[in-house]
C-alpha positions as CSV (number, residue, x, y, z in Angstrom):
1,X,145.3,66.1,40.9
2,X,145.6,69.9,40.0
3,X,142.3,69.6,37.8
4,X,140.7,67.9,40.6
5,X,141.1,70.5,43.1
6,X,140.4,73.3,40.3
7,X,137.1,71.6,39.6
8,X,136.3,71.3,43.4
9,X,137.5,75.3,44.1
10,X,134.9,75.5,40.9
11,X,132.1,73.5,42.3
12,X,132.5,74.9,45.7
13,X,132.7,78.7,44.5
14,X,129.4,77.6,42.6
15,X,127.1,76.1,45.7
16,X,128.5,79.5,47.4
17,X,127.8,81.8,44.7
18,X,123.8,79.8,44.1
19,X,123.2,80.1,48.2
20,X,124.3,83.5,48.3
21,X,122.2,84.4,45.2
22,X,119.1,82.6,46.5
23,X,119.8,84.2,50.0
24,X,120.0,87.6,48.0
25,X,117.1,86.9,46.3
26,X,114.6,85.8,49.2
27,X,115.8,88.7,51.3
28,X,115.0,90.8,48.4
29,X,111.9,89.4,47.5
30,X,110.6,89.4,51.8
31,X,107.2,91.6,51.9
32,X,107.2,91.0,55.2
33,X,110.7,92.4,56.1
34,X,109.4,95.8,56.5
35,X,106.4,96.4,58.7
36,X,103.0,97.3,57.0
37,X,100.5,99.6,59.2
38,X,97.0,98.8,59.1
39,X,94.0,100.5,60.6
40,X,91.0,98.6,61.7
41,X,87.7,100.8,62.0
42,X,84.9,98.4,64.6
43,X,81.5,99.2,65.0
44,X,82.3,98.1,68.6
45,X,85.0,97.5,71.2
46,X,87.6,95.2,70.9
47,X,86.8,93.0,74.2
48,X,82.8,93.0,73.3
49,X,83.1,88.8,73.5
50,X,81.3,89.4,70.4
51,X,81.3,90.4,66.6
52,X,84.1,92.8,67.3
53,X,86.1,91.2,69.3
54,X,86.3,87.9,66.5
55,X,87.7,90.5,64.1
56,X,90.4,92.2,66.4
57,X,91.7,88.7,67.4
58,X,91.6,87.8,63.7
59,X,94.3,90.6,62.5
60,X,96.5,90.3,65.6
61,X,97.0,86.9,64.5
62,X,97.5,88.0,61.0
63,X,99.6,90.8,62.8
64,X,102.1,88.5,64.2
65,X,102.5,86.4,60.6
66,X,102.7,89.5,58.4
67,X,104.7,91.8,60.8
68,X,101.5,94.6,60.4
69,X,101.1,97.6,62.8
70,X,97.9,97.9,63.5
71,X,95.8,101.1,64.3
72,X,92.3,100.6,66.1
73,X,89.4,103.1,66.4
74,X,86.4,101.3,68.6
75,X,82.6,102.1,68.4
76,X,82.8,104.3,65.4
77,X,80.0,105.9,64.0
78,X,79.0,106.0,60.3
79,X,79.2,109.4,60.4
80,X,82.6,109.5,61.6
81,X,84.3,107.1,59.6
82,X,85.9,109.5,56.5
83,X,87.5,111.3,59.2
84,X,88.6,107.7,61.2
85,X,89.7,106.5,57.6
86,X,91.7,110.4,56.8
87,X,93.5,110.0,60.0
88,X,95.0,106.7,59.2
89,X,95.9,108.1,55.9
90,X,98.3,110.6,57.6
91,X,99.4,108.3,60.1
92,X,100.8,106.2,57.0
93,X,98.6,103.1,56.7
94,X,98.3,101.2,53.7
95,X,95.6,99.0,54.7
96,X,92.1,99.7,56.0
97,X,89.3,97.5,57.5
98,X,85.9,98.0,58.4
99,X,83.5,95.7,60.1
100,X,80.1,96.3,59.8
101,X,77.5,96.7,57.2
102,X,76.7,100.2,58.1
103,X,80.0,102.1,57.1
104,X,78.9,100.4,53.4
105,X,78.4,104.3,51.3
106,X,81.7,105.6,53.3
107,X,83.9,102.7,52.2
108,X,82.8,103.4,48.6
109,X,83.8,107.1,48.8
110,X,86.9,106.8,51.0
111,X,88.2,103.8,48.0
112,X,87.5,106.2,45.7
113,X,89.3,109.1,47.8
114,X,92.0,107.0,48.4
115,X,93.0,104.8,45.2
116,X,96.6,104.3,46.8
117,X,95.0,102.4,49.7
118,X,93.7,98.8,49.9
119,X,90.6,98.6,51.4
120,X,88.5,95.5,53.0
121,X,84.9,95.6,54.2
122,X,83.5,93.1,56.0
123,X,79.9,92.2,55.3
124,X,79.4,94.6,52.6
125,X,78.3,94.7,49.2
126,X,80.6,96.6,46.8
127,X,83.9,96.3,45.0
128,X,86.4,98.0,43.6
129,X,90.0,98.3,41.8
130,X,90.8,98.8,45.7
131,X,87.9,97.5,47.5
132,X,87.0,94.1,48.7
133,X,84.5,93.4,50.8
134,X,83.9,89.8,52.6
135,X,81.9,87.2,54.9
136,X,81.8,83.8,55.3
137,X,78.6,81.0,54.9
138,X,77.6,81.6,58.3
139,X,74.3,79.6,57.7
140,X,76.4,76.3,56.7
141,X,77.5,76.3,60.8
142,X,74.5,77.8,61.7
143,X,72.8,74.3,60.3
144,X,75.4,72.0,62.6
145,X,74.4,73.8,65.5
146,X,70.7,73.6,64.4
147,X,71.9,69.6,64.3
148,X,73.1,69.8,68.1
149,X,70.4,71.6,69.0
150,X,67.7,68.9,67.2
151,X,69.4,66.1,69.1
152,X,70.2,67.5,72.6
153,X,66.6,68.6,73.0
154,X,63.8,67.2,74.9
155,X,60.9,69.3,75.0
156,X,61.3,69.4,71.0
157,X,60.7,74.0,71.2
158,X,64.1,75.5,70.6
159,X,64.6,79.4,71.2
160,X,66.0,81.9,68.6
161,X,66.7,85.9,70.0
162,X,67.0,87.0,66.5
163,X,68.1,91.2,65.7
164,X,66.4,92.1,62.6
165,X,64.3,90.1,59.8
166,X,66.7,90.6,57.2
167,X,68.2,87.9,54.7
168,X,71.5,87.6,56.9
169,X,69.6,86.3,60.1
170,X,66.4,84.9,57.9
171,X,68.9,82.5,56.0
172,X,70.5,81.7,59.5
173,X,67.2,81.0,61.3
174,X,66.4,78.6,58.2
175,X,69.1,76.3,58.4
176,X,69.6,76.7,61.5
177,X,65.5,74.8,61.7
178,X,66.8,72.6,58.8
179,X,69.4,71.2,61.0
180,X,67.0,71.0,64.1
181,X,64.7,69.1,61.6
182,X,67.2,66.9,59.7
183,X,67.5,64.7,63.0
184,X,64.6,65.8,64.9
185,X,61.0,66.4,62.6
186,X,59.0,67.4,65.4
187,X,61.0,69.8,66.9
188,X,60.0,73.7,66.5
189,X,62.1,76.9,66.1
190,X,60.5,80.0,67.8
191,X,61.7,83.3,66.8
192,X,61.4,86.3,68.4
193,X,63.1,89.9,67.1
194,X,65.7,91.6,69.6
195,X,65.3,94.6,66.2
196,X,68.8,95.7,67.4
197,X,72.2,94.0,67.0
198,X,73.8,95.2,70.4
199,X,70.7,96.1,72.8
200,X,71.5,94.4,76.1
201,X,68.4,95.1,77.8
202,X,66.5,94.5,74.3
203,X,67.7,91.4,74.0
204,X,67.8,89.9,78.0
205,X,63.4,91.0,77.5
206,X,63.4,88.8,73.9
207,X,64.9,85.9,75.8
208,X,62.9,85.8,79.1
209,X,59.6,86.0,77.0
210,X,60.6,83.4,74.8
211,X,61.3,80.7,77.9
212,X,58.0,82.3,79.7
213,X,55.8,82.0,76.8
214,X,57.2,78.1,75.4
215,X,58.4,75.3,76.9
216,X,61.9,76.1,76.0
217,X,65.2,74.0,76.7
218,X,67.4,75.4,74.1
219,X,68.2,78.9,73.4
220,X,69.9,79.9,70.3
221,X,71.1,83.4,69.4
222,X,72.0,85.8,66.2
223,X,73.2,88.9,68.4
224,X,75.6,90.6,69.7
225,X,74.5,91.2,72.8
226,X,75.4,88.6,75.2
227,X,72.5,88.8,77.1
228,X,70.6,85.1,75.7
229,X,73.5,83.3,77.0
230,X,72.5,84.9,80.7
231,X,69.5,84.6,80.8
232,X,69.4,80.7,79.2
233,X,72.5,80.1,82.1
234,X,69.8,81.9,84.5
235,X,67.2,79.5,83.5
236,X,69.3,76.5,83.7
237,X,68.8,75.5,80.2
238,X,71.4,75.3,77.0
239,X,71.8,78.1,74.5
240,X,74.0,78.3,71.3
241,X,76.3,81.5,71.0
242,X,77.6,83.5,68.3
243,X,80.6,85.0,66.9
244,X,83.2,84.0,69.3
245,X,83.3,81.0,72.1
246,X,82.1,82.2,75.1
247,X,81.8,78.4,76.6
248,X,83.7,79.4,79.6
249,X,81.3,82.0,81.1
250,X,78.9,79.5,80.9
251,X,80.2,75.7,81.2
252,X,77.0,74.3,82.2
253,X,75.0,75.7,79.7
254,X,76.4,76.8,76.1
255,X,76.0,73.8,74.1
256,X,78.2,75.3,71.4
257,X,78.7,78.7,69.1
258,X,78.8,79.7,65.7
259,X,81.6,81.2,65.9
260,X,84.6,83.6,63.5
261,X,88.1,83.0,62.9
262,X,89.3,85.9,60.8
263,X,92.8,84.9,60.6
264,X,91.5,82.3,57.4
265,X,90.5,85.2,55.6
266,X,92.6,88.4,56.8
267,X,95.9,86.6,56.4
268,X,96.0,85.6,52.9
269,X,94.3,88.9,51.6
270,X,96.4,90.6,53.0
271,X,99.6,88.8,51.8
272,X,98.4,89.2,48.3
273,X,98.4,93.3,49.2
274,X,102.3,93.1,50.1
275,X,102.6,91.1,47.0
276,X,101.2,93.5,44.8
277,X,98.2,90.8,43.9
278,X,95.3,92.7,45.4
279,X,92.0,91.7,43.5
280,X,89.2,94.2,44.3
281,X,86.0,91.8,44.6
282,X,83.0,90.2,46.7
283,X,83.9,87.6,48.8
284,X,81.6,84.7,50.7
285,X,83.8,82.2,51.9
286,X,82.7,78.5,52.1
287,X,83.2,76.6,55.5
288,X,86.0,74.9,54.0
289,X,88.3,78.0,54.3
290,X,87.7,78.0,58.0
291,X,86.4,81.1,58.4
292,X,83.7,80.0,60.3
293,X,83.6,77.0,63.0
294,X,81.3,75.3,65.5
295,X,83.0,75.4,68.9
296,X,83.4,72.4,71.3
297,X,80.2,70.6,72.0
298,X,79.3,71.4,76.2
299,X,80.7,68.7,78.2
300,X,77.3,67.7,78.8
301,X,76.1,67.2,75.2
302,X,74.6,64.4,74.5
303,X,77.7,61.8,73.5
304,X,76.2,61.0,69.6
305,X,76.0,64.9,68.8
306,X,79.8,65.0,67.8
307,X,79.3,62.1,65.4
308,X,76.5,63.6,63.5
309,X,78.0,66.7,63.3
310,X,81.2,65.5,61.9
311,X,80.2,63.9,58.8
312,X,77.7,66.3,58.1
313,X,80.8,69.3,58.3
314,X,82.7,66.9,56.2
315,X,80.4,67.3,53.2
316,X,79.6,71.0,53.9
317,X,83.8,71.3,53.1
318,X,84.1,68.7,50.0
319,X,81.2,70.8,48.6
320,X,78.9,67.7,47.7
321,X,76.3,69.1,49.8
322,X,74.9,72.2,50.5
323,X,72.0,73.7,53.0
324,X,69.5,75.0,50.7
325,X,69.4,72.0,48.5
326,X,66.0,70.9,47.6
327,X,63.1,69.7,48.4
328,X,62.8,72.7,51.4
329,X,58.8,74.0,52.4
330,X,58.3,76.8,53.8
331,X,56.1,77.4,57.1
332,X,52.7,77.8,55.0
333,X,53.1,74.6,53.3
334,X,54.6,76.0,50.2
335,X,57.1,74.2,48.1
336,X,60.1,76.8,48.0
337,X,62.8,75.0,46.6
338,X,62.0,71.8,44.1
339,X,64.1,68.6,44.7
340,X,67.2,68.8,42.7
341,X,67.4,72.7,42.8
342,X,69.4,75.3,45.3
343,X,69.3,78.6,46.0
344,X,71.1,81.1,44.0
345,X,73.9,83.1,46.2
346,X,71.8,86.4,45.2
347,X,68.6,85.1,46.4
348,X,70.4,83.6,49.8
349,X,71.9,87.0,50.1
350,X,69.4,89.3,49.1
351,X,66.1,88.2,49.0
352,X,65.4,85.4,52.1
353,X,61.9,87.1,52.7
354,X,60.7,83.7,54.0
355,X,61.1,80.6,56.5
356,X,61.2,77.0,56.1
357,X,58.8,74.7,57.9
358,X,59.2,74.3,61.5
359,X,59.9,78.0,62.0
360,X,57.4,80.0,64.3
361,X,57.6,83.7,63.9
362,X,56.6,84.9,67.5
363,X,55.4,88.3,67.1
């Protein structure tokens, strides 16, 4: 009976002793115990409904999971960001984000300034031992809505505000007209350049001339400036939004978005910073990770647009299919991409200097 108990004292003394060491050891081993602070550099102001805005809900989500403090500066200037970036330094951040293409030469030299500090870059082009820079396959969502768009229309002449004719919004407005013309082969895209990303009163002329000058029902946007979605609501016909849902300023009209959820990609980056696992490199995120979405279909879409749609998302995300698989013509006729083949990341990202059949470029 004596050797019994001993071995139970022994046993007991033993569960204790493991809890208590795992207990140690988790506490120990917590990055997230101690707050981190972060500071977040946007090209525009956190509320914009827009680009912004998708990026500060993003880190406040990852805020809340990671216990980060984060430290905004709004509509900063290229010029301006060292300085932005030299004041988080002294106010003790560890992190810093930026959000737009054109802080791409100072992210380069603050990472080098700064070799204690993790930096990420959204939609920029260089890495480092402490730089990352990151965007997501916009175009695969941009080809679902092109799909909703195909199907809901009737007059078959679909509207694109577009900002500039560069390879981001080129490779957009292709699949985009790809997904138009997967269900719907008569249908026409017609383009016409806003040559600004944020321009309100730019982009409000590019729409009304594009519903005066075709027989438009559907008005889809790479902006942002809000101003399509007014003037399409103003109209009475549908439009497709970007960067964030903005469904309920517009019920009766916004078909759907292309839209951001940062979270997918700020959250686990960031984690592998507090871990010490930081790996400086390029990254372009599939629409498996999430990082992109289409937003709830309009309650008036048409009721076999959520179908379509699904299965066509389902083999974007088990990677047996992909947008720019060929055969794909271009709008002179011209065989661009040969049946079997697919475009190489650097040409998708770098050289898109044409458009795929269907597209009208209205100058």
């Amino acid at each position: 009976m004596k050797k019994i108990i001993i071995t139970l004292v022994i046993i007991i003394a033993a569960i204790i002793g493991g809890i208590f060491f795992v207990n140690t050891y988790e506490s120990e081993t917590d990055v997230t115990k101690k707050a981190t602070k972060v500071g977040v550099i946007l090209n525009g102001f956190k509320d914009d409904k827009s680009w912004s805005q998708s990026h500060y809900e993003g880190i406040m989500k990852t805020a809340e999971e990671l216990n980060l403090d984060i430290i905004f500066e709004e509509y900063v200037a290229a010029e301006n960001v060292l300085d932005v970036v030299e004041n988080f330094v002294e106010n003790d951040c560890e992190i810093i984000i930026a959000n737009s293409a054109i802080y791409s030469e100072q992210m380069v030299e603050a990472a080098k300034l700064y070799p204690e500090i993790f930096f990420f870059h959204a939609t920029g082009t260089s890495s480092g031992k402490n730089l990352s820079t990151f965007f997501g396959r916009m175009y695969q969502i941009r080809y679902l809505t092109g799909i909703a768009a195909g199907l809901h229309t009737k007059t078959n002449e679909i509207g694109y505000a577009a900002a500039f004719p560069i390879s981001e919004v080129n490779r957009g407005i292709n699949a985009f007209t790809l997904g138009v013309r997967s269900v719907n082969p008569e249908a026409k895209v017609y383009v016409k350049w806003i040559n600004s990303w944020t321009d309100d009163t730019a982009a409000a002329n590019v729409a009304e001339k594009l519903i005066s000058d075709h027989n438009i029902d559907i008005l889809a946007m790479h902006s942002d400036s809000l101003e399509p979605l007014r003037v399409a609501d103003d109209h009475g016909i549908m439009s497709i939004g970007y960067n964030i849902d903005n469904h309920a300023m517009y019920p009766a009209t916004c078909l759907t978005s292309a839209i951001w959820d940062w979270e997918k990609f700020y959250t686990p980056h960031i984690l592998k910073c507090l871990q010490g696992k930081f790996y400086g490199d390029n990254y372009w995120e599939r629409s498996d990770t999430g990082i992109m979405d289409i937003a709830p279909l309009s309650y008036n879409a048409k009721l076999e647009i959520a179908d379509v749609i699904e299965a066509e998302r389902e083999r974007l995300d088990n990677g047996t299919y992909d947008v720019f698989y060929g055969p794909i013509y271009d709008n002179e006729g011209n065989l661009r991409i040969a049946e079997g083949e697919t475009m190489t990341d650097n040409a998708m990202l770098n050289e898109f200097d044409w458009y795929v059949e269907g597209v009208v470029i209205d100058e």
